[in-house]
C-alpha positions in Angstrom: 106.3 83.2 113.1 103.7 80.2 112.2 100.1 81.3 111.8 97.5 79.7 109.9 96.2 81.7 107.2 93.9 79.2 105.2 91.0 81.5 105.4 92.2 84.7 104.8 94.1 82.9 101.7 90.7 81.5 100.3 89.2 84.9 100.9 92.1 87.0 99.0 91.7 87.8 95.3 94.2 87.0 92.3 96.6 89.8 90.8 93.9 89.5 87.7 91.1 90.6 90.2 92.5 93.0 91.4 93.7 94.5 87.7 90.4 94.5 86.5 88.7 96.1 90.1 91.9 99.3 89.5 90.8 99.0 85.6 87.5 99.6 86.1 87.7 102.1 88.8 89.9 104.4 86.4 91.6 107.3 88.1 95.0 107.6 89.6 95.2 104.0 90.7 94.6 102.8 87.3 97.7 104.8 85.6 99.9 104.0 88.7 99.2 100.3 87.5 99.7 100.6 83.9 103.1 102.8 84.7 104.1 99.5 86.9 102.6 96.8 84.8 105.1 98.4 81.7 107.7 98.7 84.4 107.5 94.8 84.9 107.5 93.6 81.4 110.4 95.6 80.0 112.9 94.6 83.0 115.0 91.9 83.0 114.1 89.7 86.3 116.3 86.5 87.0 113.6 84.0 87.1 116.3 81.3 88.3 115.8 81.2 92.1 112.0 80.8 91.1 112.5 77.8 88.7 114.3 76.1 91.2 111.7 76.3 93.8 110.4 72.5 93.9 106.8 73.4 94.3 104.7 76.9 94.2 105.2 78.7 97.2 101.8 80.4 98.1 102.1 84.2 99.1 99.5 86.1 101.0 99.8 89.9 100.0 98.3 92.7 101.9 97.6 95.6 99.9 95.7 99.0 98.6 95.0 100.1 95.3 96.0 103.9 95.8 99.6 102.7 97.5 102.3 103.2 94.4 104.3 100.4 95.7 101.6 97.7 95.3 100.7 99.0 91.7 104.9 98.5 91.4 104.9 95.2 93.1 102.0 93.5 92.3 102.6 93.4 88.7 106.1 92.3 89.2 104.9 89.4 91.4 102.3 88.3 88.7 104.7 88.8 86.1 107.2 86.6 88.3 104.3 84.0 89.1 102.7 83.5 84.9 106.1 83.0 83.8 107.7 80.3 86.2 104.5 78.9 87.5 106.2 78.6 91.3 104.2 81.4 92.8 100.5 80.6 94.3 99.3 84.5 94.9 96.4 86.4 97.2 95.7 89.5 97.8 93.8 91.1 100.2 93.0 94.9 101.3 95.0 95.9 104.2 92.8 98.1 105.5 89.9 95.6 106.1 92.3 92.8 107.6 94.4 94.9 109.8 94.1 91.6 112.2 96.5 90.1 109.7 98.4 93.4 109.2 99.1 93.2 112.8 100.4 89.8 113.0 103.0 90.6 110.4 104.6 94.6 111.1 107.2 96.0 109.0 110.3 96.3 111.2 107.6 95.3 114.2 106.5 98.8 114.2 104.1 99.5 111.0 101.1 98.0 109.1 103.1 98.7 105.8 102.2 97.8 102.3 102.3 95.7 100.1 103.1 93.2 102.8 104.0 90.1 101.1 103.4 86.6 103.3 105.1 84.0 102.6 103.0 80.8 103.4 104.5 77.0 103.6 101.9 74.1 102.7 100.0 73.8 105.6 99.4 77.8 105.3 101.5 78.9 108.2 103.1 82.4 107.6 106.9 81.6 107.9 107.8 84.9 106.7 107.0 88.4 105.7 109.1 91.6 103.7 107.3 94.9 103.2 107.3 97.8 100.9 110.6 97.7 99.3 114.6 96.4 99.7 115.8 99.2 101.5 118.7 99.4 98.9 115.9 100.9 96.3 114.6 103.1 99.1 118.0 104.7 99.9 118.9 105.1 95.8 115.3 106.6 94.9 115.6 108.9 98.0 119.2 109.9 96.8 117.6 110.9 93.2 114.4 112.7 94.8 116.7 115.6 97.4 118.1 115.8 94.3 115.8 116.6 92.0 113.9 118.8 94.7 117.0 120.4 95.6 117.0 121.9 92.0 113.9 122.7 91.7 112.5 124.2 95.0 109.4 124.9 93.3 107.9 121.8 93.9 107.3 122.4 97.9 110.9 121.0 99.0 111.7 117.6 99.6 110.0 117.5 103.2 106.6 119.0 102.0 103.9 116.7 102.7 101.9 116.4 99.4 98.5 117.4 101.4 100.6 121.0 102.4 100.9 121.8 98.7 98.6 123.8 96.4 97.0 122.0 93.5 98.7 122.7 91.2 102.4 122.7 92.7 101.1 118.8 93.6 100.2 118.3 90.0 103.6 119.0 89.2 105.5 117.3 91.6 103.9 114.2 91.0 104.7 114.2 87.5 107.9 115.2 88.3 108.5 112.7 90.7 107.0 109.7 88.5 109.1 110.4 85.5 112.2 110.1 88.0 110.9 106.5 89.5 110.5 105.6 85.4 114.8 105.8 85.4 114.9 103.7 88.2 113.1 101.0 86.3 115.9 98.7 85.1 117.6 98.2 88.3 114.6 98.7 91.4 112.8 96.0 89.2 115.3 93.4 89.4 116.2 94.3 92.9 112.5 93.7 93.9 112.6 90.6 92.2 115.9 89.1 94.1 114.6 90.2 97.2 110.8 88.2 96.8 113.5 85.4 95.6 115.0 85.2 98.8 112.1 85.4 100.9 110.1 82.8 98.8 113.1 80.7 99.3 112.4 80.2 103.2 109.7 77.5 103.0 111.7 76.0 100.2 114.6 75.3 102.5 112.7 73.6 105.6 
């Protein structure tokens, strides 16, 4: 897919922008940050396929502060990008580009996010990945039927959140977010190797 996204690149904000908008907000979004920020800094990431890169390769990333896996990603990406150097990085909020979200579905079907966009240097996208590597998907979805299959009191594993009770929320989101904390040492790394081999596609032409 080749579109030019010039515009919309020079419109997007930086990672730190958009830390200090979710800072200064407070709330939910600003914890989910923090909890991903940490996650970032204590993994180990193979910054190899990045330093190998001959040049920066821009991204274009749509996202919203309230989605958990852009407060997960976007620190990894900016983590990624300050120590190697070979990441140029945008952001912008999904919701008021969906004309962009729609040029770049996940699986041709959804306006997911984050939705990273990988650019070449005359801004064409030439690329996209979405949410997660399904690997991570399938592992953390293993680890949450089991943890609500022992303890049914937090609304079953099919319970939308917006069906629960306050408090029976309250606690399954805790509940929930301490489990994604084990996953740290290996979803981090598998995030990582999968932005490596999408970053790699304008490297190669």
């Amino acid at each position: 897919m080749s579109e030019n996204l010039q515009p919309k690149f020079e419109e997007g904000r930086t990672i730190d922008q958009v830390k200090e908008e979710v800072n200064h907000e407070g709330g939910r979004s600003a914890e989910m940050w923090a909890f991903g920020e940490d996650a970032a800094a204590k993994a180990a990431i193979d910054f190899a396929p990045f330093d190998a890169l001959s040049q920066p390769v821009k991204l274009l990333v749509l996202s919203e502060e309230w989605c958990p896996d852009c407060t997960d990603g976007l620190p990894i990406i900016d983590r990624i990008a300050k120590e190697t150097g070979k990441l140029d990085v945008r952001v912008l909020k999904r919701d008021e580009h969906l004309d962009v979200a729609d040029l770049f579905l996940n699986k041709g079907l959804w306006r997911s996010i984050p939705t990273i966009i990988v650019l070449d240097e005359n801004y064409n996208g030439v690329g996209h990945i979405a949410e997660r590597p399904d690997g991570v998907t399938e592992r953390r979805t293993e680890l949450r039927k089991a943890l609500h299959a022992e303890h049914p009191e937090y609304g079953g594993f099919e319970a939308r959140p917006d069906e629960l009770s306050e408090e029976v929320r309250s606690a399954r989101m805790a509940a929930e977010t301490a489990l994604k904390a084990t996953t740290v040492e290996w979803s981090v790394p598998a995030i990582a190797a999968w932005l490596a081999e999408a970053v790699s596609v304008p490297a190669a032409k």
